[in-house]
N, C-alpha and C positions, 0 to 999 in steps of 0.2 A: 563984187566978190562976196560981200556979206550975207544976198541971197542967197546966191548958191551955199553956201558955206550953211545955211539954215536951211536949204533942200536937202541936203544931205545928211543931216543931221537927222532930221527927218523921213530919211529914204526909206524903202520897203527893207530894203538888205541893212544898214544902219539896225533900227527897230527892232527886227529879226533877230538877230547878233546879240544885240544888247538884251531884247528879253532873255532870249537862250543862256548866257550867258547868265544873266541875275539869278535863273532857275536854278541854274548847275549848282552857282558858289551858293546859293539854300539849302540844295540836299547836299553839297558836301560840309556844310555847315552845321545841319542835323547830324548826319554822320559822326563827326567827330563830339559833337553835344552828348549823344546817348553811348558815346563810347563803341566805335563801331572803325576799326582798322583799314578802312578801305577809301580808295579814291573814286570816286565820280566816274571817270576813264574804267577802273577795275571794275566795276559795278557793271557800264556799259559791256563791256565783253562777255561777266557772267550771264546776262541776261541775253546776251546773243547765242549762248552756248549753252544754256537752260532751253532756249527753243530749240536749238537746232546743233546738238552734242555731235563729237566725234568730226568737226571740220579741219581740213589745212590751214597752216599758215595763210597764204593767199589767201582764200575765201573767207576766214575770218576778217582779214586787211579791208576787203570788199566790201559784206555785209557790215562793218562799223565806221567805214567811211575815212578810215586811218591806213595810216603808211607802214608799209611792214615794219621799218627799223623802230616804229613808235609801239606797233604790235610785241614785237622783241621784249621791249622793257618794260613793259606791262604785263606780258604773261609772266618774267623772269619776275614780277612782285607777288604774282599768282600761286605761283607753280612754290615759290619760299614761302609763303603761308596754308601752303597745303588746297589750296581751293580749285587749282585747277594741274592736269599730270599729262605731260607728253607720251605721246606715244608712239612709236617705228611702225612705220606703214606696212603692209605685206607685202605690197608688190613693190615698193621700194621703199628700204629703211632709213634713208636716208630725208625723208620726207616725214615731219612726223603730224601725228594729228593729234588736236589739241581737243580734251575732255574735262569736263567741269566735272568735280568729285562732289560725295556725299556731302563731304564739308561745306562747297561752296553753292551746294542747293538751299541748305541749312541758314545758310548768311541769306541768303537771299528770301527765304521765306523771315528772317527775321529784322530784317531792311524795310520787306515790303509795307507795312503800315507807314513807313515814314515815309515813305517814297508816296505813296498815296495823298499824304495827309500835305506834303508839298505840293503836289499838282492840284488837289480841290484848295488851297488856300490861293494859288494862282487863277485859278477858276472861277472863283470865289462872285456872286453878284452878276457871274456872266450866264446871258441866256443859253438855253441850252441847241438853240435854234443857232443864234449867232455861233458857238464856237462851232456847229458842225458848218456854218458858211466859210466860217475863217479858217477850218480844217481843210475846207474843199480846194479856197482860194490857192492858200498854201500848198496844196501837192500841185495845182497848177500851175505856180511860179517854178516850183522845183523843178516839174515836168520841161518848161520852158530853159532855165538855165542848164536842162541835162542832155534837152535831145541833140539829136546829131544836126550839127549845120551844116551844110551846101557849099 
């Protein structure tokens, strides 16, 4: 039992997790260090909606990989700091689409150095060869745990 228990430990998805994870609580760590009112999660959204402005509810839930009800209380943190405004669809109002404002482009261009300056300190020493193999590797396990099974 004790192997196992130190396979797993060890595992692809374990490893994965757990860096992910050390990375986040860094920049939300930063974040709060340089005085900067935002979560890790909030960030996450802006940056989806800096690329790719004016989506639905759903497709935001999609493109960030979260559950609407989790989308819900994240934009309602948003949407009360002025960083991102709902909007009534035209072809039905009742649908509304979510836009990232002046404000919250603003944040985001004055995040980005630190958001930077975490990812090359995680980087840090690693070849530049290797992390493009461990980039590759990675969208391959993702590809593997996403496609459709039989």
């Amino acid at each position: 039992m004790k192997k196992f228990e130190n396979q797993l430990r060890n595992s692809m998805g374990t490893l994965i997790g757990r860096t992910s994870h050390a990375i986040l609580n860094k920049l939300q760590k930063r974040f709060r260090e340089e005085g900067y009112a935002i979560t890790v999660e909030q960030w996450q959204l802006l940056i989806n909606l800096n690329n790719c402005d004016d989506q639905l509810h759903q497709q935001l839930a999609e493109n960030t990989f979260k559950e609407k009800s989790t989308i819900t209380r994240i934009l309602d943190g948003l949407e009360k700091k002025g960083l991102v405004k709902r909007v009534a669809g035209t072809a039905d109002r009742r649908q509304k689409r979510i836009r990232i404002t002046a404000r919250g482009r603003a944040l985001l261009d004055n995040v980005k150095p630190l958001v930077l300056d975490v990812q090359a300190r995680a980087l840090q020493g690693l070849d530049p060869e290797g992390i493009r193999v461990c980039q590759d590797i990675l969208l391959s396990i993702y590809g593997n745990v996403t496609a459709e099974q039989d």
